[in-house]
N, CA and C of each residue as an Amber inpcrd file, in Angstrom:
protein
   408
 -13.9560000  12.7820000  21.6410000 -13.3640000  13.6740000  22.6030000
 -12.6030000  12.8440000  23.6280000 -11.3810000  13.0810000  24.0730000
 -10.7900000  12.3900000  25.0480000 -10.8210000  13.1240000  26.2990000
 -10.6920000  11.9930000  27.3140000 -11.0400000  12.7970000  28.3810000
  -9.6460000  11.8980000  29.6890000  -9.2820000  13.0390000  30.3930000
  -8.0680000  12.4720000  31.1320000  -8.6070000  11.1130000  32.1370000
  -8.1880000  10.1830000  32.4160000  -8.7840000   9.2250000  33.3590000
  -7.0370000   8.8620000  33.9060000  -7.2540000   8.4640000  35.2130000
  -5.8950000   8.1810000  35.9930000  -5.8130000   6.7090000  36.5580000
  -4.7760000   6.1780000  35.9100000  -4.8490000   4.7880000  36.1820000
  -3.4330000   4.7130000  37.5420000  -3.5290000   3.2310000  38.0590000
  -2.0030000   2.8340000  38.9080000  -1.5850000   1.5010000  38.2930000
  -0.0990000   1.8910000  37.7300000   0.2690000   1.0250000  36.9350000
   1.5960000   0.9610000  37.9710000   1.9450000  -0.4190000  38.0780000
   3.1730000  -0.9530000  38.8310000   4.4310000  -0.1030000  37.7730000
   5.7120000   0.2490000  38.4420000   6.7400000   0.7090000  37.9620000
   7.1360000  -0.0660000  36.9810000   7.5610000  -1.2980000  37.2740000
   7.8050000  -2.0240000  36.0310000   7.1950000  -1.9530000  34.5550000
   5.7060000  -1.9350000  34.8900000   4.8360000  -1.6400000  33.5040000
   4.9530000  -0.3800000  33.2780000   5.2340000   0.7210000  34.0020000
   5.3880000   1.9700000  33.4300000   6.6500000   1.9700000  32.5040000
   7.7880000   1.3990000  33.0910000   8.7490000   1.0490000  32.4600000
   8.6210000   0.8020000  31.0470000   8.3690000  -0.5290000  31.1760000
   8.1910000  -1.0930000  29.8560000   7.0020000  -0.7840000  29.1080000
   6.1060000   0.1580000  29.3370000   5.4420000   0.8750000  28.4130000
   6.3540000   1.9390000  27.8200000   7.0460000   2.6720000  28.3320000
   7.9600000   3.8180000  27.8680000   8.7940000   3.2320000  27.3050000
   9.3470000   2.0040000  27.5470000  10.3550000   1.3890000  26.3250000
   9.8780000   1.2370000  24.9100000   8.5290000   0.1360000  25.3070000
   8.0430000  -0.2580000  23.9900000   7.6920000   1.0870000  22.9800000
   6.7220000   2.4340000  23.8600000   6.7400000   3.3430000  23.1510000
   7.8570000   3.8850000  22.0800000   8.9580000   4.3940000  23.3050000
   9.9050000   5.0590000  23.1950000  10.6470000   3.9670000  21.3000000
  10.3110000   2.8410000  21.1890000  11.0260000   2.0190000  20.3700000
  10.0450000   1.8090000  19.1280000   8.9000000   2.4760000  18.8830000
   8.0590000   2.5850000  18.3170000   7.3670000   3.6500000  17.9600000
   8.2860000   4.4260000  18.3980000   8.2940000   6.4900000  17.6390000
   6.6140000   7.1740000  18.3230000   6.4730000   6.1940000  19.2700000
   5.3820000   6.5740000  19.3330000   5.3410000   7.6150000  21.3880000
   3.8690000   7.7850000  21.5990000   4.1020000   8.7940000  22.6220000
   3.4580000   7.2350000  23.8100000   3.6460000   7.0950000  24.8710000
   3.3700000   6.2420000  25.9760000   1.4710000   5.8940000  26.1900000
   1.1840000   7.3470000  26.2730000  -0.0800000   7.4080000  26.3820000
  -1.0650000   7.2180000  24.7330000  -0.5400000   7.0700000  23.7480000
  -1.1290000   6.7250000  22.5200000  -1.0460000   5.0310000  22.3180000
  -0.1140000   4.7390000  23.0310000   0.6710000   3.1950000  22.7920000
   0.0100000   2.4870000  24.1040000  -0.6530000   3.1320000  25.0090000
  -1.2470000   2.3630000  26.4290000  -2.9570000   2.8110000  25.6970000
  -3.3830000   3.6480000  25.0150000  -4.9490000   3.5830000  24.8960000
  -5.0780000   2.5780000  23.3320000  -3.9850000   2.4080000  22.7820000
  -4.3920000   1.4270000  21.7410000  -4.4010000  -0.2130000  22.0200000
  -3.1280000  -0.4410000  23.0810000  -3.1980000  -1.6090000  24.2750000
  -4.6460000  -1.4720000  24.5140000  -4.6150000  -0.9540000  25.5430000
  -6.4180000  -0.7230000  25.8560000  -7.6970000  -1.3400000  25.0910000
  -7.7710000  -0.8440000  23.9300000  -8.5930000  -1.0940000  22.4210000
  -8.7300000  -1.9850000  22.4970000  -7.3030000  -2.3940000  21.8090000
  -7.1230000  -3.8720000  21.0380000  -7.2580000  -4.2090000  22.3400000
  -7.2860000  -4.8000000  23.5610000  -7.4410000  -5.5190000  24.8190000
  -9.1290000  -5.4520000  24.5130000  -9.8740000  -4.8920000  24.5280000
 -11.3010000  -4.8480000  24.6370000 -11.4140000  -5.4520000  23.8160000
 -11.4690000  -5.4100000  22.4240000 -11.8750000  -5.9680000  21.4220000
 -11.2150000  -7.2750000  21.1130000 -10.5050000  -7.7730000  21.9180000
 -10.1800000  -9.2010000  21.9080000 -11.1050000  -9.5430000  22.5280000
 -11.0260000  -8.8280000  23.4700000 -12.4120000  -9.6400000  24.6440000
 -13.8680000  -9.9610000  23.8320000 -13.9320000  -9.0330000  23.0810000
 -15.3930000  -9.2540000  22.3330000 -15.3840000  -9.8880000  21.3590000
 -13.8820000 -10.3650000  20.5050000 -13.9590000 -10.9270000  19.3410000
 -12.4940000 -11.9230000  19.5400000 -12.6570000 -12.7120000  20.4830000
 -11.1240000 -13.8970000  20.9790000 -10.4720000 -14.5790000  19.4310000
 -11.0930000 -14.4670000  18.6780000 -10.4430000 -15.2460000  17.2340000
 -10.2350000 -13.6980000  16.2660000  -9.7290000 -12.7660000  16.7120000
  -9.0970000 -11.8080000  16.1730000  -7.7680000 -11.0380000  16.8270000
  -6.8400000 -11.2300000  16.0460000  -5.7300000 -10.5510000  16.7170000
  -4.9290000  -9.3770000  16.0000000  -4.2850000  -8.4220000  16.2010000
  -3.8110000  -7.2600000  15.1920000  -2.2610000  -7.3450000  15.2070000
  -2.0940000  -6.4860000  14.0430000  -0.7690000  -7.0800000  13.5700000
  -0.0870000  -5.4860000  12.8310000   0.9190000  -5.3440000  12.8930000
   1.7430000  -4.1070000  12.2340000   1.8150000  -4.3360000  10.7920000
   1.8370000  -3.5760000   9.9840000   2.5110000  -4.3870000   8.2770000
   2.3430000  -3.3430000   7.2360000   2.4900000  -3.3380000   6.4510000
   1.5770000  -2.3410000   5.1060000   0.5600000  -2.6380000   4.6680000
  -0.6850000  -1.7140000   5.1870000  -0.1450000  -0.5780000   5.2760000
  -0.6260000   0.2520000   6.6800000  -0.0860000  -0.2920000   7.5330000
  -0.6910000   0.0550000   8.9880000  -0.6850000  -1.2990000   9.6040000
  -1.4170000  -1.0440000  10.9290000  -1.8970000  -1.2960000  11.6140000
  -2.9780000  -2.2510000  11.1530000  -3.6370000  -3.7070000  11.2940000
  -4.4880000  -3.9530000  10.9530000  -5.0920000  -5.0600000  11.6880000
  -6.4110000  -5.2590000  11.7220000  -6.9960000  -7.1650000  11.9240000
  -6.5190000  -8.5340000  11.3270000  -6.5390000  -8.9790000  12.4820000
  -6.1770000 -10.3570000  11.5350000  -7.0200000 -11.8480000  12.2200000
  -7.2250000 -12.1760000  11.3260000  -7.8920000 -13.8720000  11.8520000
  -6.5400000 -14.5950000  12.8510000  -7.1430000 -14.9250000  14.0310000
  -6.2180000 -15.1770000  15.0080000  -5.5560000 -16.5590000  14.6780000
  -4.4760000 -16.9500000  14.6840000  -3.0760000 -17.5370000  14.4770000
  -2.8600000 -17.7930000  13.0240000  -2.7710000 -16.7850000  12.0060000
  -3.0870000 -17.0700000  10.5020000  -2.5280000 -15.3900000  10.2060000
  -2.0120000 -15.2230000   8.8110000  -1.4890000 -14.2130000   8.3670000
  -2.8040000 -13.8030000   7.3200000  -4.0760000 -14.1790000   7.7560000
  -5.4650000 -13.6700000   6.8800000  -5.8200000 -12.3360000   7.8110000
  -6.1190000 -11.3530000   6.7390000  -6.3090000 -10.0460000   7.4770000
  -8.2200000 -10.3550000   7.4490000  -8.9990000  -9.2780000   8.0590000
 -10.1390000  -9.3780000   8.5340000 -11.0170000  -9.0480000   6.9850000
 -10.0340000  -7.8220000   6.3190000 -10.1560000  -7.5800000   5.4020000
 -10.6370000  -8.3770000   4.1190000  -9.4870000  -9.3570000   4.0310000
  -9.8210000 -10.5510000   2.8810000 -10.5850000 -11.6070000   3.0640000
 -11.0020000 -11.5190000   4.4930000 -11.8900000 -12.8620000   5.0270000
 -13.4130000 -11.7650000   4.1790000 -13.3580000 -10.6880000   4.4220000
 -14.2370000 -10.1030000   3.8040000 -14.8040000  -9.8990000   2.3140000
 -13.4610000  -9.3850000   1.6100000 -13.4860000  -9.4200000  -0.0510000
 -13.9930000 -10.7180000  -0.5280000 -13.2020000 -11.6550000   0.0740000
 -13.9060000 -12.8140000  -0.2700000 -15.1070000 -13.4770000  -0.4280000
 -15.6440000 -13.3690000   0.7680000 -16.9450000 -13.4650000   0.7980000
 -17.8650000 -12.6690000   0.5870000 -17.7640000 -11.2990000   0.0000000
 -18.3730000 -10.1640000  -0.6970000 -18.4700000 -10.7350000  -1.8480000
 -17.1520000 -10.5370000  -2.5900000 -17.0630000 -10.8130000  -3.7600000
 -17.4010000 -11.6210000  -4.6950000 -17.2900000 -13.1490000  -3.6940000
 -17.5820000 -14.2270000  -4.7340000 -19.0400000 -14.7220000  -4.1730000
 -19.2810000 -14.5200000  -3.2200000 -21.2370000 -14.4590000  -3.1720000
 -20.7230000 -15.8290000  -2.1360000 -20.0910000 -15.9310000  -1.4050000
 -19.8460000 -17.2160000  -0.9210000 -20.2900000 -17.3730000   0.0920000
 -20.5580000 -18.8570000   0.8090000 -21.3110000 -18.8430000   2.1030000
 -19.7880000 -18.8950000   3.4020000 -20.3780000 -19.0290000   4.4790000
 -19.3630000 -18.7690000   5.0330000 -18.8110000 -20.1950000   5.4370000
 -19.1300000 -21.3750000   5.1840000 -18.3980000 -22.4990000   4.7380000
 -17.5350000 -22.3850000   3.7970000 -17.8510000 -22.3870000   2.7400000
 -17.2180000 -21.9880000   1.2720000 -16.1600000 -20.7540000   1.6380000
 -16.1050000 -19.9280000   2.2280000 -14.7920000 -18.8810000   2.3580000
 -14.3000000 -19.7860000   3.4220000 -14.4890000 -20.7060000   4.4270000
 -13.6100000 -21.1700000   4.8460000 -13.0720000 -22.2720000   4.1400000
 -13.5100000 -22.3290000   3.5490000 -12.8030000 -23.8960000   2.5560000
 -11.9810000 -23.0250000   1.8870000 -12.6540000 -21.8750000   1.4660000
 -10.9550000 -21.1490000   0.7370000  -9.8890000 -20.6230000   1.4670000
 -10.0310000 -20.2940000   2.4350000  -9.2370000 -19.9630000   2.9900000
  -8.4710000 -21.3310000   4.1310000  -8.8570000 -22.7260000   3.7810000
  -8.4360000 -23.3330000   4.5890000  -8.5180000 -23.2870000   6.4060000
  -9.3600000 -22.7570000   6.7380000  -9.8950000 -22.4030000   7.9400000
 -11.3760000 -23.0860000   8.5700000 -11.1100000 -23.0570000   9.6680000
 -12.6220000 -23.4390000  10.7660000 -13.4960000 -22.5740000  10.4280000
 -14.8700000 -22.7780000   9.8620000 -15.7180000 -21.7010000   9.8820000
 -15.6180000 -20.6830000  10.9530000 -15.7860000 -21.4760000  12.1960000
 -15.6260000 -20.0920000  13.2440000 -14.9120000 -19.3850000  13.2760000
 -13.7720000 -19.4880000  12.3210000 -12.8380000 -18.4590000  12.5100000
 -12.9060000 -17.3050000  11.0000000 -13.5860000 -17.8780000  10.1600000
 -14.2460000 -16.5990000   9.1360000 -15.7150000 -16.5480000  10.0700000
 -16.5470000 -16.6210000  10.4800000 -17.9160000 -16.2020000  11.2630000
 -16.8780000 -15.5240000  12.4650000 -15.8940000 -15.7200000  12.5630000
 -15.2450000 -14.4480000  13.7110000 -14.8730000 -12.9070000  13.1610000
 -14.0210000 -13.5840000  12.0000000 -14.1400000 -12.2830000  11.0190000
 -15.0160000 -11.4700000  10.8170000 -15.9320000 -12.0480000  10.1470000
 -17.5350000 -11.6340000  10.0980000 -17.9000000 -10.5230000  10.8470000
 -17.6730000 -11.3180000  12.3780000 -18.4070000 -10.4400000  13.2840000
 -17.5580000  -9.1680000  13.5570000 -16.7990000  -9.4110000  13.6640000
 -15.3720000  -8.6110000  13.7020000 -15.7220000  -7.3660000  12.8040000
 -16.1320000  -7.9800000  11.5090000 -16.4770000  -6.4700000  10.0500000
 -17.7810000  -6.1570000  10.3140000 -18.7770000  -6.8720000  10.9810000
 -19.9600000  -6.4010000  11.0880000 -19.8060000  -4.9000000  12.3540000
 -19.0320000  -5.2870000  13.8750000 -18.5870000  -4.4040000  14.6070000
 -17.7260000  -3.3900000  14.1500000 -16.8800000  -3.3190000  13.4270000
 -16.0820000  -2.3550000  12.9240000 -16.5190000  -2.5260000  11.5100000
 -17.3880000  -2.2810000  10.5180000 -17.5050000  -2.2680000   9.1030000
 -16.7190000  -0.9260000   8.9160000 -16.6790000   0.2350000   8.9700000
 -16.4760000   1.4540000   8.7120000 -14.5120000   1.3390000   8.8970000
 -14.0630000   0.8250000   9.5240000 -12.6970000   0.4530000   9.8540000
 -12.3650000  -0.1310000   9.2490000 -13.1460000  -1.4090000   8.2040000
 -12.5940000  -2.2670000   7.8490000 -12.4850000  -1.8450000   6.8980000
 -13.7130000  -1.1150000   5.9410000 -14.2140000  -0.5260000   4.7490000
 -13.2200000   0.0400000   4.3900000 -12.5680000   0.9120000   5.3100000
 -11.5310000   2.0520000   4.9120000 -10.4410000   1.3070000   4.7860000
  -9.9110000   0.2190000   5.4120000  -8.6740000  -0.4680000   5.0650000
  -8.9520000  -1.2610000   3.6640000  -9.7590000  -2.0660000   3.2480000
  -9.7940000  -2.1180000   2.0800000 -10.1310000  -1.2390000   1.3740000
 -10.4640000  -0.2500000   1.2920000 -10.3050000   1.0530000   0.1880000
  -8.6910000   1.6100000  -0.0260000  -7.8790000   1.5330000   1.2130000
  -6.4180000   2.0080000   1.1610000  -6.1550000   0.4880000   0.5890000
  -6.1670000  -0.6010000   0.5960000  -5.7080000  -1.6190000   0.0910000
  -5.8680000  -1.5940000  -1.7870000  -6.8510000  -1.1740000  -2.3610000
  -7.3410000  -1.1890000  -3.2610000  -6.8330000  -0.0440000  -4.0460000
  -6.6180000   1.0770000  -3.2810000  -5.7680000   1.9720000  -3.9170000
  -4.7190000   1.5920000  -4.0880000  -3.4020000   1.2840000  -3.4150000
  -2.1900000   0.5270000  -3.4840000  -2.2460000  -0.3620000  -4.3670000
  -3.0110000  -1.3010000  -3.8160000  -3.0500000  -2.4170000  -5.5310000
  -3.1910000  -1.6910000  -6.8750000  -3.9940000  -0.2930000  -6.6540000
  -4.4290000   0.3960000  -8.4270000  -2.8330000   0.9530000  -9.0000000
  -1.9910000   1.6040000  -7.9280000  -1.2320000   2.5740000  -8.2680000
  -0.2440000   1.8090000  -8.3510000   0.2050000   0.4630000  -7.9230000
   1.3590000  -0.5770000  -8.0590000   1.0720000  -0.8740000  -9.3860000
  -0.5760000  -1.2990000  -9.8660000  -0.8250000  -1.9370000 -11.2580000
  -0.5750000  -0.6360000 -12.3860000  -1.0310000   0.3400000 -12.0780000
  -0.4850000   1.1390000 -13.0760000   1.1210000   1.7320000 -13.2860000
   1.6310000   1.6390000 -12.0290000   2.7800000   1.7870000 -12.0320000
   3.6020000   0.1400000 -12.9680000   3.4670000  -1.0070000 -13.0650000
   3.5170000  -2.1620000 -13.8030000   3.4080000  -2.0550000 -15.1120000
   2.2340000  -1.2700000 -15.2830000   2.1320000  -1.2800000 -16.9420000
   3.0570000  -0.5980000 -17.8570000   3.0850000   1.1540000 -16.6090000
   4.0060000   2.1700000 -17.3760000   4.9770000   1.6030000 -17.3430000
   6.2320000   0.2960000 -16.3800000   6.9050000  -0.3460000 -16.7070000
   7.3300000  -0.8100000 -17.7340000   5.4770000  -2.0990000 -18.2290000
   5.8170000  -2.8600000 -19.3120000   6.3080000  -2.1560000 -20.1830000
   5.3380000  -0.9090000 -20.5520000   5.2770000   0.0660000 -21.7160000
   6.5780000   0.3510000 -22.1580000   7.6500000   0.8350000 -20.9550000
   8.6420000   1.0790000 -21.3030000   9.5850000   0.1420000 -21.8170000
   9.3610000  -1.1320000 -21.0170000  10.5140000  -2.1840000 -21.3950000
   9.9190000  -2.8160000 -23.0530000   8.9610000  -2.4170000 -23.6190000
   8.5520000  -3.4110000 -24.9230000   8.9930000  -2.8170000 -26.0020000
């Protein structure tokens, strides 16, 4: 449930909140409570930063194009310790044990982005085959 709260924001930042909105199809007050968010949750998780892309909005291991996501699959998947996903991923442990914590606080967020990830990958791969099919 949202509930109205009244902030004082200097003119300038009102400004340039209505720009950035206005340039991002989006509404001022949707684009200042997701600022907001992501501002908190840096605070609680400093080696995570978010990023625009396909397919959304998402987490990412901070100064690295690794989403929070694959720091995850990874270490789901292949039973790995969290040394070992950083050796794969070429990274400081602390920065997959940031991930970590990151999917442990948001699991349900993350869950759902790799489920939309996993769909996309299914419907690109079947879309590939009906390709091959055709070109053989």
């Amino acid at each position: 449930m949202a509930r109205t709260r009244t902030f004082r924001f200097s003119d300038s930042l009102l400004s340039s909140l209505q720009d950035r909105a206005r340039e991002r199809g989006e509404s001022a007050n949707a684009l200042a409570e997701r600022y907001v968010q992501e501002g908190i949750r840096r605070d609680s998780h400093p080696l995570i930063n978010f990023w625009d892309g396909n397919p959304g909005r998402r987490a990412m291991v901070l100064g690295t194009r690794i989403e929070v996501g694959q720091v995850v699959d990874t270490w789901l998947e292949s039973n790995k310790s969290v040394e070992e996903t950083a050796e794969y991923f070429n990274l400081p442990e602390r920065y997959v044990a940031g991930a970590l914590q990151y999917y442990a606080a948001f699991r349900d967020e993350i869950d759902e982005w790799r489920a939309q990830k996993q769909e996309f990958a299914d419907r690109e791969y079947e879309a590939w085959k009906r390709e091959q099919a055709l070109l053989a």
